[in-house]
C-alpha positions as CSV (number, residue, x, y, z in Angstrom):
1,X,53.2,-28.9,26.0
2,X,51.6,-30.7,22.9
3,X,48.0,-31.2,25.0
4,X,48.0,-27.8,26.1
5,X,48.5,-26.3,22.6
6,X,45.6,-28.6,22.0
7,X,43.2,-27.4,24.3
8,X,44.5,-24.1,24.2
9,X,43.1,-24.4,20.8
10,X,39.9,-25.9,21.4
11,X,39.6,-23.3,24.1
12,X,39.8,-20.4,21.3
13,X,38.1,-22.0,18.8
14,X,34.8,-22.8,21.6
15,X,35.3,-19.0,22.1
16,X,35.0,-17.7,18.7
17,X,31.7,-20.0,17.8
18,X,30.1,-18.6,21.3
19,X,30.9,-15.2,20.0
20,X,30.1,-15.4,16.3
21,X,27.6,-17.6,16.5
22,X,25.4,-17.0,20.0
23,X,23.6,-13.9,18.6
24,X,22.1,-15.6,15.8
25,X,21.1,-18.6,18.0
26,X,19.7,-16.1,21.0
27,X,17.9,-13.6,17.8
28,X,16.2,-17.0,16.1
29,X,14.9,-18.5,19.8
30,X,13.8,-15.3,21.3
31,X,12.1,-14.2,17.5
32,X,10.1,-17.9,17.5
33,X,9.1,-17.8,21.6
34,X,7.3,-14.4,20.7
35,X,10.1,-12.3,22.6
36,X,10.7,-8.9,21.4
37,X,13.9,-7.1,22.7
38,X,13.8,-3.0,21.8
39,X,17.1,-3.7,19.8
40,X,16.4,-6.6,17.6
41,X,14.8,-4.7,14.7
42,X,16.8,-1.5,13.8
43,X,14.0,0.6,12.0
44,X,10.7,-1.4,11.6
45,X,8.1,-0.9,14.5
46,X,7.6,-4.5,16.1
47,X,3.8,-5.7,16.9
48,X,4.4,-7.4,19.8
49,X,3.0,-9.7,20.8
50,X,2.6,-10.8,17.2
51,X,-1.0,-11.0,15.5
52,X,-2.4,-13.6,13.0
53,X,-4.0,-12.7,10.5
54,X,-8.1,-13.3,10.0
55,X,-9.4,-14.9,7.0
56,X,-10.5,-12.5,5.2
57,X,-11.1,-13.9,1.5
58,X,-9.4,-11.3,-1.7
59,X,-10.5,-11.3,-4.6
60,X,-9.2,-10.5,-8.3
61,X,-9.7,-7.7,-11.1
62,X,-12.6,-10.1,-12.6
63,X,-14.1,-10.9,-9.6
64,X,-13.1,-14.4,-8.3
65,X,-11.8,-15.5,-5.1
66,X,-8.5,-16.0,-4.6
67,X,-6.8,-18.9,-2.9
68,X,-6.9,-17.7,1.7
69,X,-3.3,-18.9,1.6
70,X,-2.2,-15.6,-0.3
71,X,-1.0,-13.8,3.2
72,X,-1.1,-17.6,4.8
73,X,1.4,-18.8,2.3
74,X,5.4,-20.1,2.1
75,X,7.3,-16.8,2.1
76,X,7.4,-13.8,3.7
77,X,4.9,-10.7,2.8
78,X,5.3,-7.1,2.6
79,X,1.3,-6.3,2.3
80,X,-0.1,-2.9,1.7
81,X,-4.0,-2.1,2.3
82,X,-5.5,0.5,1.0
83,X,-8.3,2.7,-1.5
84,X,-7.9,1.6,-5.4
85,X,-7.1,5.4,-5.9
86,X,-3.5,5.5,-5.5
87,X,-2.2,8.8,-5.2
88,X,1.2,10.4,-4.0
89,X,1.9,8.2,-1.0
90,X,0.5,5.0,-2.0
91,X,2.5,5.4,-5.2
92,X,5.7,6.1,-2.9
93,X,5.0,3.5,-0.7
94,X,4.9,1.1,-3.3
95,X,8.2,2.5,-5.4
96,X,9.6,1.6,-1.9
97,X,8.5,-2.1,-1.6
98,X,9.8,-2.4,-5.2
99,X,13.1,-0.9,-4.7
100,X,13.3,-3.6,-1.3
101,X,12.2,-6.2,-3.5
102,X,14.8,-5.7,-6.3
103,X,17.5,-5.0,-3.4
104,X,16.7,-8.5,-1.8
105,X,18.5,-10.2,-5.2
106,X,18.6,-13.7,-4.5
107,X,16.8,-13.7,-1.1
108,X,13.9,-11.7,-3.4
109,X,12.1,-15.1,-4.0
110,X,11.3,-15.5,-0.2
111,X,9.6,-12.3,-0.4
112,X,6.3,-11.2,-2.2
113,X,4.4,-8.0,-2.3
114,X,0.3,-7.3,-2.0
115,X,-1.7,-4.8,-2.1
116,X,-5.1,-5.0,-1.3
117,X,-7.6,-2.4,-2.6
118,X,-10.7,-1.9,-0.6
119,X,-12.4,-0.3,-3.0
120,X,-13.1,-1.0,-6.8
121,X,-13.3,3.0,-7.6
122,X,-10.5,3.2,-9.4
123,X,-10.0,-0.3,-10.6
124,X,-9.2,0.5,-14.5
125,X,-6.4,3.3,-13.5
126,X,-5.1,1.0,-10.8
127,X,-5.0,-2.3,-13.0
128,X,-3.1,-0.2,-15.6
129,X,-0.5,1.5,-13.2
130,X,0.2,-1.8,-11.4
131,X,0.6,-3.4,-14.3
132,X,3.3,-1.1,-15.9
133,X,5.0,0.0,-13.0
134,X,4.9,-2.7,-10.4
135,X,5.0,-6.3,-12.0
136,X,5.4,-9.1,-9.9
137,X,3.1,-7.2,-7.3
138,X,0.3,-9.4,-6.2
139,X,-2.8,-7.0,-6.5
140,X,-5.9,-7.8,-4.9
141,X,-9.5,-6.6,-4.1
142,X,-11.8,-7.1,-1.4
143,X,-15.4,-8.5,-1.6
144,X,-17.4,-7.2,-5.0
145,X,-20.6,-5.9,-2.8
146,X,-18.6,-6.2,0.5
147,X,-16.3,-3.5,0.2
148,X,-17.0,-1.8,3.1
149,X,-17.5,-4.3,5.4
150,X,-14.3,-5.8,4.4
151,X,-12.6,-2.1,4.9
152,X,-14.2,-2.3,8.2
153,X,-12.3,-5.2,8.9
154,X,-8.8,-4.7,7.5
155,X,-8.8,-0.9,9.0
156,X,-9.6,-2.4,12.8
157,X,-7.1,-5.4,12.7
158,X,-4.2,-3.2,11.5
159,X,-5.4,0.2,13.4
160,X,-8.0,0.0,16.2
161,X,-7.1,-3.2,17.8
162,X,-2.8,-3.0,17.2
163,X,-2.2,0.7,17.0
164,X,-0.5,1.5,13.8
165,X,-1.4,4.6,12.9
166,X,-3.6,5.1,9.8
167,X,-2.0,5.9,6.3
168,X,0.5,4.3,3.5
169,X,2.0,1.8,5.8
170,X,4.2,-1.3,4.7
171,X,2.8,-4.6,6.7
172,X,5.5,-7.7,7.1
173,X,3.6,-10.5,7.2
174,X,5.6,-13.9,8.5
175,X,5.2,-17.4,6.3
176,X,3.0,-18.3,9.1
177,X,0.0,-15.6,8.4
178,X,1.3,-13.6,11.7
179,X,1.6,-9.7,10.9
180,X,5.4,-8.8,13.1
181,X,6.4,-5.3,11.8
182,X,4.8,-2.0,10.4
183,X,6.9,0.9,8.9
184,X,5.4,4.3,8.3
185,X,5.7,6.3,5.2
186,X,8.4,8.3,7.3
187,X,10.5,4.9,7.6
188,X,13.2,4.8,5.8
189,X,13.2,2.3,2.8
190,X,16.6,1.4,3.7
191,X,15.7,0.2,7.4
192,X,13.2,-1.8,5.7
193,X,15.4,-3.5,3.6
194,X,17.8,-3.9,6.9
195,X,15.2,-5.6,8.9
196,X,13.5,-8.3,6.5
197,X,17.4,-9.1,5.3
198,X,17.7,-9.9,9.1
199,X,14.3,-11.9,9.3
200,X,15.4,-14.2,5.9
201,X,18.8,-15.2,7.7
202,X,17.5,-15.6,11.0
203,X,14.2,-17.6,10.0
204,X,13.7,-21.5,8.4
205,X,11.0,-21.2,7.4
206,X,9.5,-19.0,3.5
Protein backbone atom coordinates (compact mmCIF):
# COMPACT_ATOMS: atom_id res chain seq x y z
CA UNK A 1 0.00 0.00 0.00
CA UNK A 2 3.15 2.20 1.08
CA UNK A 3 4.67 1.93 -2.84
CA UNK A 4 1.52 2.76 -4.32
CA UNK A 5 0.88 5.88 -2.20
CA UNK A 6 4.40 6.58 -3.48
CA UNK A 7 3.93 6.43 -6.99
CA UNK A 8 0.47 7.54 -6.74
CA UNK A 9 2.36 10.59 -5.66
CA UNK A 10 4.96 10.85 -8.08
CA UNK A 11 2.17 10.25 -10.59
CA UNK A 12 0.37 13.57 -9.45
CA UNK A 13 3.17 15.46 -8.83
CA UNK A 14 4.65 14.48 -12.86
CA UNK A 15 1.09 15.67 -13.72
CA UNK A 16 0.97 19.00 -12.22
CA UNK A 17 4.75 20.01 -13.62
CA UNK A 18 3.42 18.85 -17.27
CA UNK A 19 0.45 21.07 -16.73
CA UNK A 20 1.98 24.13 -15.03
CA UNK A 21 5.03 24.05 -16.54
CA UNK A 22 4.61 22.66 -20.40
CA UNK A 23 3.21 26.00 -21.69
CA UNK A 24 6.07 27.96 -20.81
CA UNK A 25 8.45 25.29 -22.15
CA UNK A 26 6.25 24.94 -25.62
CA UNK A 27 5.80 29.25 -25.62
CA UNK A 28 9.92 29.73 -25.16
CA UNK A 29 10.81 26.76 -28.03
CA UNK A 30 8.23 27.71 -30.48
CA UNK A 31 9.07 31.78 -29.76
CA UNK A 32 13.22 30.92 -30.41
CA UNK A 33 12.48 28.34 -33.60
CA UNK A 34 10.69 31.48 -35.33
CA UNK A 35 7.05 29.77 -34.81
CA UNK A 36 4.27 32.05 -34.44
CA UNK A 37 0.88 30.46 -33.18
CA UNK A 38 -2.24 33.23 -33.69
CA UNK A 39 -2.67 32.92 -29.77
CA UNK A 40 0.68 33.51 -28.34
CA UNK A 41 0.58 37.30 -28.20
CA UNK A 42 -2.83 38.59 -26.95
CA UNK A 43 -2.81 42.28 -28.47
CA UNK A 44 0.49 43.09 -30.36
CA UNK A 45 0.53 42.24 -34.12
CA UNK A 46 3.38 39.60 -34.68
CA UNK A 47 6.00 40.08 -37.68
CA UNK A 48 6.43 36.80 -38.64
CA UNK A 49 8.68 35.57 -39.72
CA UNK A 50 10.73 37.90 -37.66
CA UNK A 51 13.13 40.72 -39.31
CA UNK A 52 16.56 41.97 -38.28
CA UNK A 53 17.20 45.02 -38.17
CA UNK A 54 19.79 46.90 -40.83
CA UNK A 55 22.50 48.97 -39.72
CA UNK A 56 21.46 51.99 -39.95
CA UNK A 57 23.91 54.40 -37.92
CA UNK A 58 21.74 57.31 -35.31
CA UNK A 59 23.01 60.01 -34.40
CA UNK A 60 22.68 62.60 -31.32
CA UNK A 61 21.34 66.18 -30.71
CA UNK A 62 25.09 67.55 -31.43
CA UNK A 63 25.73 65.55 -34.23
CA UNK A 64 27.87 62.44 -33.39
CA UNK A 65 27.31 58.94 -34.10
CA UNK A 66 26.08 56.82 -31.69
CA UNK A 67 27.25 53.35 -30.75
CA UNK A 68 25.13 50.52 -33.86
CA UNK A 69 24.49 48.42 -30.77
CA UNK A 70 21.69 50.91 -29.66
CA UNK A 71 18.65 48.60 -31.24
CA UNK A 72 21.48 45.66 -31.41
CA UNK A 73 21.98 45.86 -27.69
CA UNK A 74 21.28 43.55 -24.21
CA UNK A 75 17.58 44.30 -23.50
CA UNK A 76 14.59 44.56 -25.13
CA UNK A 77 13.36 47.77 -27.23
CA UNK A 78 10.18 49.52 -27.68
CA UNK A 79 11.45 51.94 -30.67
CA UNK A 80 9.37 54.59 -32.23
CA UNK A 81 10.47 56.27 -35.78
CA UNK A 82 9.25 59.19 -36.75
CA UNK A 83 9.39 63.40 -37.83
CA UNK A 84 11.09 65.63 -34.97
CA UNK A 85 7.74 67.47 -34.97
CA UNK A 86 5.82 65.64 -32.52
CA UNK A 87 2.37 66.37 -32.49
CA UNK A 88 -0.92 64.76 -30.92
CA UNK A 89 -0.16 61.06 -31.68
CA UNK A 90 3.41 61.00 -31.39
CA UNK A 91 2.99 62.67 -28.06
CA UNK A 92 0.33 59.85 -27.11
CA UNK A 93 2.27 57.20 -28.37
CA UNK A 94 5.07 58.08 -26.38
CA UNK A 95 2.86 58.87 -22.88
CA UNK A 96 2.04 55.24 -23.73
CA UNK A 97 5.57 53.68 -23.84
CA UNK A 98 6.21 55.62 -20.64
CA UNK A 99 3.22 54.57 -18.77
CA UNK A 100 4.52 50.53 -20.01
CA UNK A 101 7.81 51.47 -18.95
CA UNK A 102 6.90 52.66 -15.36
CA UNK A 103 4.29 49.60 -15.20
CA UNK A 104 7.20 47.09 -15.95
CA UNK A 105 8.71 48.00 -12.11
CA UNK A 106 11.42 45.81 -11.71
CA UNK A 107 11.37 44.00 -15.04
CA UNK A 108 11.59 47.99 -16.40
CA UNK A 109 15.44 47.58 -16.61
CA UNK A 110 15.23 44.85 -19.40
CA UNK A 111 13.35 47.37 -21.30
CA UNK A 112 14.50 50.72 -22.99
CA UNK A 113 12.67 53.12 -25.17
CA UNK A 114 13.89 55.11 -28.68
CA UNK A 115 12.79 57.28 -30.71
CA UNK A 116 14.38 58.10 -33.77
CA UNK A 117 13.60 61.46 -35.45
CA UNK A 118 14.17 61.52 -39.12
CA UNK A 119 14.23 64.89 -39.41
CA UNK A 120 16.19 67.73 -37.51
CA UNK A 121 13.04 70.39 -38.13
CA UNK A 122 12.02 70.57 -34.96
CA UNK A 123 15.08 69.60 -32.98
CA UNK A 124 15.02 72.55 -30.23
CA UNK A 125 11.15 71.85 -29.35
CA UNK A 126 11.80 68.17 -29.44
CA UNK A 127 15.06 68.24 -27.25
CA UNK A 128 13.07 70.31 -24.70
CA UNK A 129 9.81 68.12 -24.61
CA UNK A 130 11.79 64.87 -24.35
CA UNK A 131 13.74 66.14 -21.89
CA UNK A 132 10.95 67.23 -19.43
CA UNK A 133 8.44 64.85 -20.20
CA UNK A 134 10.12 61.61 -21.17
CA UNK A 135 13.50 61.08 -19.28
CA UNK A 136 15.13 57.95 -19.62
CA UNK A 137 13.93 57.91 -23.33
CA UNK A 138 16.80 57.28 -25.62
CA UNK A 139 16.34 60.04 -28.42
CA UNK A 140 18.05 59.85 -31.50
CA UNK A 141 18.43 61.37 -35.04
CA UNK A 142 19.33 60.19 -38.29
CA UNK A 143 22.22 61.23 -40.54
CA UNK A 144 22.87 65.29 -40.38
CA UNK A 145 22.70 65.75 -44.43
CA UNK A 146 21.17 62.24 -44.88
CA UNK A 147 17.89 62.68 -43.52
CA UNK A 148 16.06 61.66 -46.24
CA UNK A 149 17.78 58.93 -47.37
CA UNK A 150 17.85 57.52 -44.03
CA UNK A 151 13.82 58.19 -43.89
CA UNK A 152 13.83 56.30 -46.97
CA UNK A 153 15.22 53.52 -45.32
CA UNK A 154 13.48 53.27 -41.91
CA UNK A 155 9.88 53.93 -43.76
CA UNK A 156 10.50 50.69 -46.28
CA UNK A 157 11.93 48.23 -43.55
CA UNK A 158 9.05 48.87 -41.18
CA UNK A 159 6.18 49.62 -44.03
CA UNK A 160 6.87 48.61 -47.61
CA UNK A 161 8.74 45.41 -47.17
CA UNK A 162 6.68 44.08 -43.55
CA UNK A 163 3.38 45.76 -43.88
CA UNK A 164 2.75 47.75 -40.86
CA UNK A 165 0.72 50.37 -41.70
CA UNK A 166 2.18 53.94 -41.64
CA UNK A 167 1.70 56.22 -38.52
CA UNK A 168 2.63 56.43 -34.56
CA UNK A 169 3.42 52.85 -34.20
CA UNK A 170 5.29 51.18 -31.13
CA UNK A 171 8.22 48.72 -32.55
CA UNK A 172 9.45 45.77 -30.06
CA UNK A 173 12.63 45.18 -30.92
CA UNK A 174 14.26 41.62 -29.34
CA UNK A 175 18.02 41.83 -27.50
CA UNK A 176 19.02 40.26 -30.68
CA UNK A 177 18.33 43.42 -33.12
CA UNK A 178 15.22 41.31 -34.67
CA UNK A 179 11.92 43.60 -34.87
CA UNK A 180 8.87 40.70 -33.54
CA UNK A 181 5.77 42.95 -32.73
CA UNK A 182 4.14 46.27 -33.99
CA UNK A 183 1.04 47.93 -32.17
CA UNK A 184 -0.99 50.66 -33.73
CA UNK A 185 -2.00 53.83 -32.07
CA UNK A 186 -5.51 52.02 -31.79
CA UNK A 187 -3.65 49.21 -29.53
CA UNK A 188 -4.38 49.31 -26.41
CA UNK A 189 -1.45 50.34 -23.94
CA UNK A 190 -2.52 47.71 -21.71
CA UNK A 191 -2.07 44.80 -24.32
CA UNK A 192 1.27 46.21 -24.72
CA UNK A 193 2.21 45.98 -21.41
CA UNK A 194 0.53 42.30 -21.48
CA UNK A 195 2.67 41.08 -24.29
CA UNK A 196 6.34 42.32 -23.42
CA UNK A 197 5.51 41.17 -19.58
CA UNK A 198 5.05 37.72 -21.45
CA UNK A 199 8.30 38.11 -23.64
CA UNK A 200 10.56 39.06 -20.27
CA UNK A 201 9.34 35.74 -18.52
CA UNK A 202 9.43 33.63 -21.41
CA UNK A 203 12.93 34.92 -22.83
CA UNK A 204 16.86 34.48 -21.30
CA UNK A 205 18.12 36.57 -22.86
CA UNK A 206 17.99 41.22 -22.16
Amino acid sequence: MAAASVRKGRLALITLAILFLGPLVLAYSTYYSGWRPGGQVQKGHLVDPVKTLPQIMVYDSEGRGLEKDLLHGDRWTMLYVGSSDCQSDCQRTLHNMRQVWKSLHRRSERVKGVYVATDRVGQGALDAFVEAEHGGLNLVYANPGKEREQSVQWREFFHAENGAPEGANVYIIDPLGNWVLYYTPRDAAKGMLKDIKKLLKLSNIG
